[in-house]
N, C-alpha and C positions, 0 to 999 in steps of 0.2 A: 676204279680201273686206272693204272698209271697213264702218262702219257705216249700215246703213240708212237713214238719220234722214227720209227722204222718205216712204219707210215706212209707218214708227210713223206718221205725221202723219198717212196717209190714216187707220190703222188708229184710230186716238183720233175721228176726224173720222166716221166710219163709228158708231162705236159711241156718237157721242152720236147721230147721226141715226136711229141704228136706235131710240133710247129716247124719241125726241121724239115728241108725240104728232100723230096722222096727220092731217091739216084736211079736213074735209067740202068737198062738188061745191061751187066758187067760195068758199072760203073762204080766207083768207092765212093762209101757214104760223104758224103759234104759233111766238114767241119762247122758246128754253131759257132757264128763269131762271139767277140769277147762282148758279154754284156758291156753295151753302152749307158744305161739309167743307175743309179744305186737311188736305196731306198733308206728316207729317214726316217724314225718315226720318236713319240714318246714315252716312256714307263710307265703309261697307261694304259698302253695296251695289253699288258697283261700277260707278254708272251713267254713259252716255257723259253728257260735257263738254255737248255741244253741245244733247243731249235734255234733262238740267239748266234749262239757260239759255233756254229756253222758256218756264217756268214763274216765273223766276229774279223777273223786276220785280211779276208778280201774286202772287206768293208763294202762287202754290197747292202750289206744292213747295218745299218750306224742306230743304236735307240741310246735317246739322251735322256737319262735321269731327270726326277723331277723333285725338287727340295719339301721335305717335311721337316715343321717348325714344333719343336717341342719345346713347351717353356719358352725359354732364349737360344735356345740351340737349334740350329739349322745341320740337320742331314741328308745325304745324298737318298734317292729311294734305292739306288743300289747296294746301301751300306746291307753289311750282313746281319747287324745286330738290332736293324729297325724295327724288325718283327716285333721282337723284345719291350724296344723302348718306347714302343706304340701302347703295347697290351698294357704294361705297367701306367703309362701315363692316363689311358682312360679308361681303368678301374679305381686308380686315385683322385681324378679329375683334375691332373692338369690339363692346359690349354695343349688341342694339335691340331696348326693350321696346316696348310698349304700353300704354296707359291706356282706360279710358273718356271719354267728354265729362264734362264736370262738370254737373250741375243747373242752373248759371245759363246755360248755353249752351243748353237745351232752356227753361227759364223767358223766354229772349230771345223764341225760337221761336214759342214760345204766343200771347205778347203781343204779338208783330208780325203774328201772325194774327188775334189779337182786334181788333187795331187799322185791319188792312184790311177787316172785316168779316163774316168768317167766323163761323161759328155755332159751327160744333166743328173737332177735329182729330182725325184718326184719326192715329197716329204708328207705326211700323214699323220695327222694329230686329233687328238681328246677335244671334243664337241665345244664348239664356241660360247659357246651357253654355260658350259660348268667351267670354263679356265680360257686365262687369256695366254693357252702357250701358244696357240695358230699367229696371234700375232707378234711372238716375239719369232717365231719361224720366219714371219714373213715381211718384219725387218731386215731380219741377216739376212734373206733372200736374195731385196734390192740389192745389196752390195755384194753380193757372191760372185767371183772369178765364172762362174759356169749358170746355167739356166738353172730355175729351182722351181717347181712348179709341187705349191700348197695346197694341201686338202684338209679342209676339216672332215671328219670320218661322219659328225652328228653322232657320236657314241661314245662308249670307253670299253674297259675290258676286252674281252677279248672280239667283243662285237668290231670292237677298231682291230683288233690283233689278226682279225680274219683278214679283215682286208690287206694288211700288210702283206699277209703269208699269199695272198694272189699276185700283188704288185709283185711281190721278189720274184713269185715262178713265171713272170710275165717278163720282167727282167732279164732270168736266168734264159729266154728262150729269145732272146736277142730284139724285145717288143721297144719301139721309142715311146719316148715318155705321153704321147696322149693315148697309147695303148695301155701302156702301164696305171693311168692314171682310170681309164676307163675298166680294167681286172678288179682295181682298189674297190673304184664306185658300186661296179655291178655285187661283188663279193657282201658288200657291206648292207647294202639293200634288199638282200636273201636274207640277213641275220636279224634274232629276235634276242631281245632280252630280258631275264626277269628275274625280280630280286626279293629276299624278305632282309627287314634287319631287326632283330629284337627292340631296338628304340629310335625313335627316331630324332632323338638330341641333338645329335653329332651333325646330321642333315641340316636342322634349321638352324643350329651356329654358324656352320658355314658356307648358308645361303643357298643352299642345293635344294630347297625347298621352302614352301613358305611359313608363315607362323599360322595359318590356318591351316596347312594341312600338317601342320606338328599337334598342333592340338588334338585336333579328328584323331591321330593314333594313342593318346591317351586316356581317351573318352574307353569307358568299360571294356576298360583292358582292349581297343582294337589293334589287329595286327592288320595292316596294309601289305597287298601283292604292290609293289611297285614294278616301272619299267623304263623305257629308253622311247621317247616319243620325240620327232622334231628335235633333238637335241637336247630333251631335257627329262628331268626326273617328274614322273607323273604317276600319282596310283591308280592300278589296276580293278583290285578289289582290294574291299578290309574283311578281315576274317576275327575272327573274336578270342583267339587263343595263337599261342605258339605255334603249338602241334598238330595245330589243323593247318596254319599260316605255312605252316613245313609241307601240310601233305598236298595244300591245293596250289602250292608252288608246281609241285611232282604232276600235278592233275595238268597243267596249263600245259609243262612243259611236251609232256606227253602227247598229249592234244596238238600241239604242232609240228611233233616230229608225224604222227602217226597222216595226220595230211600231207605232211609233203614227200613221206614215203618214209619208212626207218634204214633203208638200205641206201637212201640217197642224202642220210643226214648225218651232220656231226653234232657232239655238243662239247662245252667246257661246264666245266664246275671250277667258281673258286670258292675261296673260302679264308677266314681270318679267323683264328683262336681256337678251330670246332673243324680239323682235316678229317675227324673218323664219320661225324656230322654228314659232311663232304661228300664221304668215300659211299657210305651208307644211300644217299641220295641219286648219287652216280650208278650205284649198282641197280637199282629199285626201277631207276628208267629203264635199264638195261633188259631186266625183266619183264614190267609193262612193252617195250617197244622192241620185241623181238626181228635179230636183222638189223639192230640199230650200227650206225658204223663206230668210225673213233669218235673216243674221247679223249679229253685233256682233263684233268683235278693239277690244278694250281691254287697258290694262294694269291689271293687278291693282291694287288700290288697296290704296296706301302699308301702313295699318292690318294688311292681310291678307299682305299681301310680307314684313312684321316678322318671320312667321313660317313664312313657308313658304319662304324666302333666294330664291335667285339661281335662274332656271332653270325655276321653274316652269310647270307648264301646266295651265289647270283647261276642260273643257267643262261649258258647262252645258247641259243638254236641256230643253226646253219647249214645251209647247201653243203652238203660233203664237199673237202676237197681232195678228198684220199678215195680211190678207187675200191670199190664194196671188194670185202675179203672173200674169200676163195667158199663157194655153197652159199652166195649173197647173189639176191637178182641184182643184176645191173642196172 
């Protein structure tokens, strides 16, 4: 299923109107004042393109790229050609680390916020555990022209992307920043994650896991359900094949949309190397969890493909934020 983006849009549009305040018999609607928060986040969160660029010219969403190191060469995760230069480099095995942003790339941030207007910035970032971007966010903070008030998400993908997309409709609906910051937290705390990746090399190079659970996934051929616990990468189950490792992804996921309702969920699929993989996966829940709401199919962002290689599949589960469609119980 493509992504929703028609959506989200009623869904943000909805929730500023639900917060506006209601005009007495013959009165005109009262005008929302001009969002006071803008919202920062990183390229980790995985958010679609096109939902981005919404926000992109009022800079109520600022997301700062995050550098993948190939070989000697350092690129932005926003370049267009990284997909590429990823897939190539690790099926030849070259080296692909990753860095954090640097402080003057969130010091930009700040001050292009301060300078549209904004009063504060609530900022949201990829789990403390897997990257130290939260701290280079909350260096430039200190020195920021305007309050800036840092959140580690404790996640990545779109499990962090969720929360972002609550803080902006929290934003958009005229919330100060410990509202905003309290939309991010609750959003993110409804969301589940869970991943397979064909090997798990690329993990224990770069630290996202340890060298004994690298091993366990090599041992007779095991495939590891991993997930997103406390901040960190931890497996769920190991499954003994690919193909089952694919279907009991489908199982788990399924299993938590179906408790906490399919008409009151969303999910995302990304994906690196393998979108029909993706697409196929995406549809299969859709199937099992009839009434299910939006989805999102993206590709993993750059930053998080570094390490999870070629193949991967993550669902992420969450609290809908899009109003169930039309023959959907509320």
């Amino acid at each position: 299923m493509v992504p929703d983006t028609s959506a989200a849009r009623t869904w943000i549009r909805q929730q500023v109107q639900r917060l506006r305040p209601k005009p007495g018999p013959g009165e005109p609607a009262p005008q929302l004042p001009k969002p006071r928060i803008a919202v920062v986040t990183d390229s980790a969160a995985g958010l679609p393109a096109e939902w981005v660029g919404w926000f992109a010219e009022s800079l109520q969403l600022t997301v700062v790229p995050m550098p993948v190191i190939i070989g000697e060469h350092v690129y932005s995760d926003d370049d267009a050609e990284l997909e590429t230069h990823i897939s190539l480099a690790l099926a030849s095995g070259t080296s692909v680390k990753t860095s954090r942003p640097s402080p003057g790339q969130f010091d930009r941030a700040y001050r292009n916020a301060a300078e549209a207007g904004f009063e504060a910035v609530v900022s949201i970032h990829i789990s403390t555990k897997l990257s130290g971007t939260f701290d280079a966010a909350h260096l430039a903070a200190q020195r920021a022209a305007l309050p800036v008030h840092v959140l580690d998400s404790g996640t990545v993908g779109m499990g962090q992307g969720i929360g972002v997309q609550a803080a902006v409709a929290a934003a958009l609906a005229g919330a100060d920043a410990e509202v905003v910051m309290a939309a991010a937290r609750a959003a993110i705390a409804a969301t589940d994650v869970y991943f397979y990746v064909p090997s798990l090399e690329q993990l224990r190079r770069g630290g996202r896991i340890s060298l004994a659970s690298s091993w366990l996934g090599t041992v007779l051929d095991i495939k590891p359900i991993l997930g997103i616990r406390d901040g960190s990468v931890v497996p769920l189950e190991k499954v003994r094949s690919a193909a089952k490792a694919v279907a009991r992804l489908q199982e788990l996921a399924a299993a938590n949309i179906a408790a906490r309702g399919a008409a009151n969920t969303q999910i995302s699929v990304h994906h690196f190397g393998n979108e029909d993989q993706a697409r196929t996966l995406d549809e299969a829940l859709h199937l099992a969890c009839p009434g299910l709401g939006s989805s999102t199919l993206t590709r993993l962002p750059a930053v998080l493909a570094a390490h999870a290689g070629l193949g991967v599949l993550v669902v992420v589960v969450a609290d809908s934020l899009v109003p169930p469609q039309a023959g959907q119980e509320p």
